[in-house]
C-alpha positions as CSV (number, residue, x, y, z in Angstrom):
1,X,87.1,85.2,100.2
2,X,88.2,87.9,103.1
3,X,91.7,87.3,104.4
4,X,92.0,86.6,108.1
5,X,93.2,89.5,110.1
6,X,96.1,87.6,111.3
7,X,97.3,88.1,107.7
8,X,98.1,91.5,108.3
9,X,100.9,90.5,110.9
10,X,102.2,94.4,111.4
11,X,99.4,95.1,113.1
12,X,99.7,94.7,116.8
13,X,96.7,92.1,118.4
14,X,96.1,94.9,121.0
15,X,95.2,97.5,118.2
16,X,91.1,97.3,117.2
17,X,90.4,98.7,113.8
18,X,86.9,99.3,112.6
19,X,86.5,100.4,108.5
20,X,83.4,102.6,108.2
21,X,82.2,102.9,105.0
22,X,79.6,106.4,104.4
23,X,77.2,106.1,101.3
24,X,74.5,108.6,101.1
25,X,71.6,107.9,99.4
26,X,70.7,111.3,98.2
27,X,73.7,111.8,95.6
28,X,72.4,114.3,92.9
29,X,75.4,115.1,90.3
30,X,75.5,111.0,90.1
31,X,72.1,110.0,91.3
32,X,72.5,106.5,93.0
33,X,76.0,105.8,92.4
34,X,76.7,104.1,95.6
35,X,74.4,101.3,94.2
36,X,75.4,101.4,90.2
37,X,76.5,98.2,88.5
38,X,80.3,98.7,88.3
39,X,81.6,95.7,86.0
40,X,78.8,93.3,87.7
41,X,79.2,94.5,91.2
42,X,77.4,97.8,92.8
43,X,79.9,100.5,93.8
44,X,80.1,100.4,97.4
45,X,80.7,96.5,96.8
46,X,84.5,97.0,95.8
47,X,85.6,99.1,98.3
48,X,83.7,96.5,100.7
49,X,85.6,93.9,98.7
50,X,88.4,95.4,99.5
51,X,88.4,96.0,103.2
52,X,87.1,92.8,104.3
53,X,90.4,91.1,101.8
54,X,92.8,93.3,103.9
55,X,92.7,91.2,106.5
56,X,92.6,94.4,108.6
57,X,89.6,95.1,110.3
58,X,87.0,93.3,113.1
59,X,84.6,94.6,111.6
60,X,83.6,96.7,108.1
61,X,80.6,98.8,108.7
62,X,78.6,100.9,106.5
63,X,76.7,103.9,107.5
64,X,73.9,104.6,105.0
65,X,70.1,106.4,105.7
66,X,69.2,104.6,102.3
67,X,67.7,100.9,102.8
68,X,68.7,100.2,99.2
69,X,72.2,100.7,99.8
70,X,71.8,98.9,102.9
71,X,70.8,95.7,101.6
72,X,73.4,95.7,99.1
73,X,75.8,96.5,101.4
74,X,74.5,93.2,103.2
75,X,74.9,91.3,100.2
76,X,78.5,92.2,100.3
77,X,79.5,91.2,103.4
78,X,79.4,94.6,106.0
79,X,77.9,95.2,108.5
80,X,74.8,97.6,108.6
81,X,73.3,98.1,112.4
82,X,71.3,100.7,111.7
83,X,70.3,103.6,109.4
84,X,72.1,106.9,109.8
85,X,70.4,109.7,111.4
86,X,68.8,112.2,109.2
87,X,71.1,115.6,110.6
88,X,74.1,113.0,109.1
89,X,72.7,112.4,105.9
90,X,72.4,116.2,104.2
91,X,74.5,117.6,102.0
92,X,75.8,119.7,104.3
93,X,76.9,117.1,106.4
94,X,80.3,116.1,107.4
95,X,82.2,112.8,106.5
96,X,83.8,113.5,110.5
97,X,81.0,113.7,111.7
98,X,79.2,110.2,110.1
99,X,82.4,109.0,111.2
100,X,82.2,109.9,114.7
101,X,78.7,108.6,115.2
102,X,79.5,105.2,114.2
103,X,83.0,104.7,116.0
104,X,80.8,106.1,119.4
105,X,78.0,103.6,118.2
106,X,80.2,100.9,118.1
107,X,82.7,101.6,121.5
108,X,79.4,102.3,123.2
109,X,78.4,98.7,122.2
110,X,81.3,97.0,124.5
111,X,83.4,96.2,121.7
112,X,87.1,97.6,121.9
113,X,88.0,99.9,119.8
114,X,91.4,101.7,118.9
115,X,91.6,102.7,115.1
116,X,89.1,103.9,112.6
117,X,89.6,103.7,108.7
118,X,87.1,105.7,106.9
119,X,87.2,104.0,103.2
120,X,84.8,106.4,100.5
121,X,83.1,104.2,98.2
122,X,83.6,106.6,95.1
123,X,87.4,105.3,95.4
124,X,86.4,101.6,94.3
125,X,90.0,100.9,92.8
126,X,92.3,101.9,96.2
127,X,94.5,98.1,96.1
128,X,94.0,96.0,99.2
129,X,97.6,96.5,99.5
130,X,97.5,100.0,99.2
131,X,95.4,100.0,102.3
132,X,97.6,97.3,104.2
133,X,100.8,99.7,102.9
134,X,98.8,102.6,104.7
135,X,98.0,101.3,108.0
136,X,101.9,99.4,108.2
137,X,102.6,103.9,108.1
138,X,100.2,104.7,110.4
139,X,101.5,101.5,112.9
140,X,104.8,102.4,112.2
141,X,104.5,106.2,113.2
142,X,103.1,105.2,116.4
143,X,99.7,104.9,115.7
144,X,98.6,108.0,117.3
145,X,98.9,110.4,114.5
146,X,96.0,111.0,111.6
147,X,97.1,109.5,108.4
148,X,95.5,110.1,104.7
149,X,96.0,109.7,100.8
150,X,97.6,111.5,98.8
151,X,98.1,111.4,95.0
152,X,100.3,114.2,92.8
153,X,98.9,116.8,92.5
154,X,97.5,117.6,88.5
155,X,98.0,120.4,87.5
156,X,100.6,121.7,90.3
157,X,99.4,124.8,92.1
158,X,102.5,126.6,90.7
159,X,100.7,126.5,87.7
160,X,97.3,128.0,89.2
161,X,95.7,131.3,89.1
162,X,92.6,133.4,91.0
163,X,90.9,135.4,88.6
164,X,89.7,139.3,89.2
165,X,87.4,140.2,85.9
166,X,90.0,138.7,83.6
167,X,93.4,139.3,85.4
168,X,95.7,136.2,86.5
169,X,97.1,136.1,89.6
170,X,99.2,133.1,90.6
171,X,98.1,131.2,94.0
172,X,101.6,130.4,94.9
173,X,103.9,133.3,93.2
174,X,104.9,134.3,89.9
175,X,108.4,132.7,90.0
176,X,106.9,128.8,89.3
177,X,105.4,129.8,85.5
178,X,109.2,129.8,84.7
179,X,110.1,126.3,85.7
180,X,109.8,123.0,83.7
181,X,107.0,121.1,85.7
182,X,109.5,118.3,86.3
183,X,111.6,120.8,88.5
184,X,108.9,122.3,90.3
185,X,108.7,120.8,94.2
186,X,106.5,117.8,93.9
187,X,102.8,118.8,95.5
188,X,100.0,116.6,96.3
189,X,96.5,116.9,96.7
190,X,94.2,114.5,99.2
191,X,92.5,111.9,97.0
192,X,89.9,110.6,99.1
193,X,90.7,107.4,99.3
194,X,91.4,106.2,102.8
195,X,91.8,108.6,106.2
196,X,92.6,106.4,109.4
197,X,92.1,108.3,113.1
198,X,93.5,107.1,116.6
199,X,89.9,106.7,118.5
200,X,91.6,109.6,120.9
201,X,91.4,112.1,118.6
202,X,87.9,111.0,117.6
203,X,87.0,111.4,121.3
204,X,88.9,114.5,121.5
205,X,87.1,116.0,118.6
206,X,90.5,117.5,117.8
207,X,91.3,118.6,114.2
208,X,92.6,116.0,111.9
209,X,94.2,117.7,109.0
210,X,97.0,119.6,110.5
211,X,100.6,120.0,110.2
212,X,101.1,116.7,112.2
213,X,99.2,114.5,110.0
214,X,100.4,111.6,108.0
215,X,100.8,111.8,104.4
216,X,100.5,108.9,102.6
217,X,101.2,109.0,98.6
218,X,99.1,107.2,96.2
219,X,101.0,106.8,92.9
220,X,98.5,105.2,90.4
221,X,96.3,107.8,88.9
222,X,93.8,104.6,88.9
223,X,94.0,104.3,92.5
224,X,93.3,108.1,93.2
225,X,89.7,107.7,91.0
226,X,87.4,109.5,92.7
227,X,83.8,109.3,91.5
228,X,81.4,112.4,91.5
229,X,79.8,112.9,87.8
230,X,78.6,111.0,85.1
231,X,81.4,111.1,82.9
232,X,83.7,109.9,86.0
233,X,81.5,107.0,85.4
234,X,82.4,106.3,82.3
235,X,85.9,106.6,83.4
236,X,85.3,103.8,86.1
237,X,83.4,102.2,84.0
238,X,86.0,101.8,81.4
239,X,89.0,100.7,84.2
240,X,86.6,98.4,85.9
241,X,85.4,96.5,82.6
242,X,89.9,96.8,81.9
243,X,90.1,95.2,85.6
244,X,87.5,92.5,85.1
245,X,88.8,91.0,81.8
246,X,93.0,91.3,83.1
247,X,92.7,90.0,86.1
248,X,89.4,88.7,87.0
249,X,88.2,90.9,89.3
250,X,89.2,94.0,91.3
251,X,93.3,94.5,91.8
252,X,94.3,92.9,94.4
């Protein structure tokens, strides 16, 4: 069953957050992923799951152009008010963007609105406290800075190269192919999993990955699954079936 927002007691009653949820229909490297049985459940159900257990949110809304993923997305509890417009569904599209349209959908409706949480449904195993963890940072640094996920990087950039014909050059400097990985300076790389943006900034159209932005570690290498191809599938796949038969259902 969802947990109540009042659950999530560091959030302040004034603050409005609103999860939106983008699943394109049109994926082609993973052809209808959003709506694939993941242990029992279509994709876009666990991060659903997930948002409306939080506790966090007044409402979890999914923008889709696909009536497939729609309905499914019903079935799971969100909220679907419409289909997303076709310049928002291409490939070239951007998640901003989606994101945008449906916080300006929703203030424009007369509900209040303070924070959007954009949750990516090819991160199904991000932990309902995870996401609670992220928005206590985001509250606690004011709530007026960006805030995303990040998991360590693998491999570290020190150990990267750009390739001209077939000669290396390092991407940071040469100096970093002579330290033990454990000594380098730990890096991290956005996962995907969960961005959260003051409305202002939305309104604004300011950038949101800048110096000032919150970084906000993800540990678990399970966590930081993202899912794009078919044998990041099987991946999921495996960790989900794992997930079902430890602990019934979806980490919590």
């Amino acid at each position: 069953m969802p947990s109540s927002k009042s659950e999530a007691s560091f959030v302040p009653e004034k603050l409005h957050l609103l999860a939106v949820i983008p699943a394109r229909g049109g994926s082609k490297r993973l052809p209808r992923k959003n709506v694939l049985a993941l242990a029992g459940k279509p994709l876009i159900g666990w991060t659903i799951d997930s948002a409306l257990a939080s506790g966090l949110f007044d409402e979890v809304l999914v923008s889709t152009d696909d009536e497939e993923i729609a309905d499914a997305s019903r079935r799971c509890g969100a909220t679907v008010p419409w289909l997303r417009p076709a310049d928002l569904s291409t490939d070239t599209a951007r998640s901003i963007d989606v994101v945008r349209h449906a916080a300006a959908w929703y203030a424009e409706s007369g509900r209040p609105l303070d924070v959007v949480v954009l949750l990516q449904p090819t991160s199904p195993f991000r932990r309902v406290q995870s996401l609670r963890r992220a928005v206590e940072a985001f509250v606690d640094r004011g709530s007026d800075r960006p805030l995303v996920s990040m998991s360590p990087a693998s491999p570290h950039p020190a150990w990267c190269f750009m390739l001209n014909e077939d000669r290396m050059t390092p991407f940071v400097d040469w100096s970093g192919i002579a330290h033990r990985s454990q000594d380098l300076t730990p890096a991290y790389a956005l996962n995907g999993a969960i961005y959260i943006f003051p409305m202002q900034l939305l309104r604004e159209e300011r950038p949101w990955l800048t110096a000032d932005t919150i970084g906000f570690v993800m540990e678990d290498q399970e966590e930081s699954h993202d899912i794009d191809t078919p044998m990041d599938w099987q991946i999921a796949t495996s960790i989900a079936e794992r997930l079902a038969a430890d602990r019934g259902g979806p980490r919590r």
